[in-house]
N, C-alpha and C positions, 0 to 999 in steps of 0.2 A: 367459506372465507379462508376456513386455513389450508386445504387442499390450492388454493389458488394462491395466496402467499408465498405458501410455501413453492410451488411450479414459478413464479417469479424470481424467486432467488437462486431455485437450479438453473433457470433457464439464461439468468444474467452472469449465474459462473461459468456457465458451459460456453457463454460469448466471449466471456474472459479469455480462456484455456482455448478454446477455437485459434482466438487472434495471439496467442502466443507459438499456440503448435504452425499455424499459418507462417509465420517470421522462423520458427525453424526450420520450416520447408523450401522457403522464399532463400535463407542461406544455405542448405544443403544444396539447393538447384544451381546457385550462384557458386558452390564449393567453396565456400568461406567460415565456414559453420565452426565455429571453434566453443563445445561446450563449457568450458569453464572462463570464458567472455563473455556468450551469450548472457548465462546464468549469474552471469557479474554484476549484470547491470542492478541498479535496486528498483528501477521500476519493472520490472520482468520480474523479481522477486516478489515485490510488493503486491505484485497482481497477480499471484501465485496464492500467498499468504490471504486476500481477499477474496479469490473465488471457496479455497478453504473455508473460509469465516462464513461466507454464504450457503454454504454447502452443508456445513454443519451446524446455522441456524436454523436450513431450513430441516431439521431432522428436529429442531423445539417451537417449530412454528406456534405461539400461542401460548406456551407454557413455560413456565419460568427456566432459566437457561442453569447450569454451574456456572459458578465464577469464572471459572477458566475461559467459557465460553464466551462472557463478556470482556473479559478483557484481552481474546483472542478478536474482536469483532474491533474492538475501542482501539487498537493496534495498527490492525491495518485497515479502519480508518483515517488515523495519524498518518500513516506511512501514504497512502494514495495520495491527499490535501500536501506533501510534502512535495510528492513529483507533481502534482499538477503545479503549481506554486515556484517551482525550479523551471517544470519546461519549456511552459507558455513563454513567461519573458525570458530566459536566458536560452534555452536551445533552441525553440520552435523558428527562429529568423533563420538556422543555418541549418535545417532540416529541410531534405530535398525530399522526405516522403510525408511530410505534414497532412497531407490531404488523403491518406490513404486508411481504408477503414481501420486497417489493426492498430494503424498510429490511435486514430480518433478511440476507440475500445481502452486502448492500455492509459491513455494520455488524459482521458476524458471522462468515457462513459462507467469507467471501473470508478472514477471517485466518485462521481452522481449519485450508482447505485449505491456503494458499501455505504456513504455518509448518511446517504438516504435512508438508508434501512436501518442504519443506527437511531436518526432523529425521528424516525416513525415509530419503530418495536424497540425503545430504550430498554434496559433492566428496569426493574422492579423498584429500585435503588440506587442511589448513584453510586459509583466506584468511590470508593475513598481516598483524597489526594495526597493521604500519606504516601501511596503506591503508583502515584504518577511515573516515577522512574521508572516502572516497568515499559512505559511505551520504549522509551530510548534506549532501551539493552541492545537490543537487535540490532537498530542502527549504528548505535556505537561500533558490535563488532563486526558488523558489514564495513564500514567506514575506516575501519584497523588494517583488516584484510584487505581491504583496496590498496590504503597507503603503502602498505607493505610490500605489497605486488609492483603499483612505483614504482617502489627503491630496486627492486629486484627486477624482477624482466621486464620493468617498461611500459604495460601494460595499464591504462588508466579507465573506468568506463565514460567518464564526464571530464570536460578539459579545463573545469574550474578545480577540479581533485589531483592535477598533474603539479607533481612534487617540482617543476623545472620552473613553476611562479613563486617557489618560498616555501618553506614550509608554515610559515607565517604568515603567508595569505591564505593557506588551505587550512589551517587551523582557524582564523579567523571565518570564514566559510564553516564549518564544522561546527563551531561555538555558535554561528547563527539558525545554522538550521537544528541542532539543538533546542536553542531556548523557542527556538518558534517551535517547535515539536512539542514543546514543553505548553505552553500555550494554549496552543490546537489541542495537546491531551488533555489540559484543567477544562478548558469549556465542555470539549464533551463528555468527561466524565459527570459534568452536574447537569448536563444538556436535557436528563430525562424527562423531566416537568412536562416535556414539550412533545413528548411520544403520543401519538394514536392510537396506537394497536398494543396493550396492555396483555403480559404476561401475566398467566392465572397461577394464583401461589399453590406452590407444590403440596399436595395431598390434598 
């Protein structure tokens, strides 16, 4: 059981990281490839930060994790449930590559897995929702660094984040996917109850 657990969760990061190196390839070939665009995006981060969190649960396949490592896991779970939730209804109508596996991998099958693997092999414990903020650091300063780029060269990854609608419509935007982050992270940190596969307490 946990040699196979565990080859499930390498094997669904390394689907991750395939479909991301694939779309670097895909704009290299195109010469378009501009790294610090590419690497802009937060679903490309976020499915970066998820193949991570599987990568390095499956090194506790069965045995209880560090904190760290759950709330590396509880993260970007929050973060994947955030672009799926974003892309489907807002960008997937004006995506001419929707139908393509890497779209489908980053878009899709990265939340499936990481939530999945959450609500199956929970902690031991729940997270404590004094430290719920911790989901939202990252994004916050991903969200800073966007805006900021904006202002400056122009550059925006999502056209609901383009500073030329208001700043007061992209902060409104921001304040939403926040508290819905905020949300997403209280349910699953109490989500454990609901796991299958039970980490053995350490020693």
């Amino acid at each position: 059981m946990t040699r196979t657990v565990a080859g499930l969760r390498v094997a669904v990061a390394l689907l991750m990281l395939s479909a991301v190196t694939r779309n670097v390839v895909d704009h290299l070939q195109d010469g378009d490839f501009v790294a610090w665009d590419f690497f802009g995006y937060f679903t490309i981060q976020s499915n970066l930060i998820g193949a991570t969190a599987l990568m390095v649960s499956a090194a506790y396949t069965l045995r209880e994790r560090p904190a760290w490592v759950e709330y590396l896991r509880a993260c970007a779970a929050v973060y994947l449930l955030i672009v799926v939730s974003v892309y489907w209804p807002l960008l997937s109508p004006i995506d001419e590559d929707i139908a393509r596996w890497t779209n489908i991998v980053v878009h899709g099958v990265s939340c499936v897995a990481v939530v999945g693997d959450w609500l199956l092999a929970g902690p031991r414990r729940p997270l404590p929702l004094a430290r719920l903020w911790v989901v939202m650091v990252y994004p916050l300063v991903w969200a800073t660094v966007t805006l900021i780029r904006g202002a400056t060269d122009g550059w925006v990854p999502y056209p609901f984040l383009d500073p030329v609608n208001g700043y007061a419509a992209v902060a409104l935007v921001i304040a939403g996917i926040v508290v819905a982050g905020l949300a997403v992270g209280a349910v699953l940190f109490r989500a454990t109850r609901w796991r299958v596969l039970t980490p053995e307490a350490a020693g």
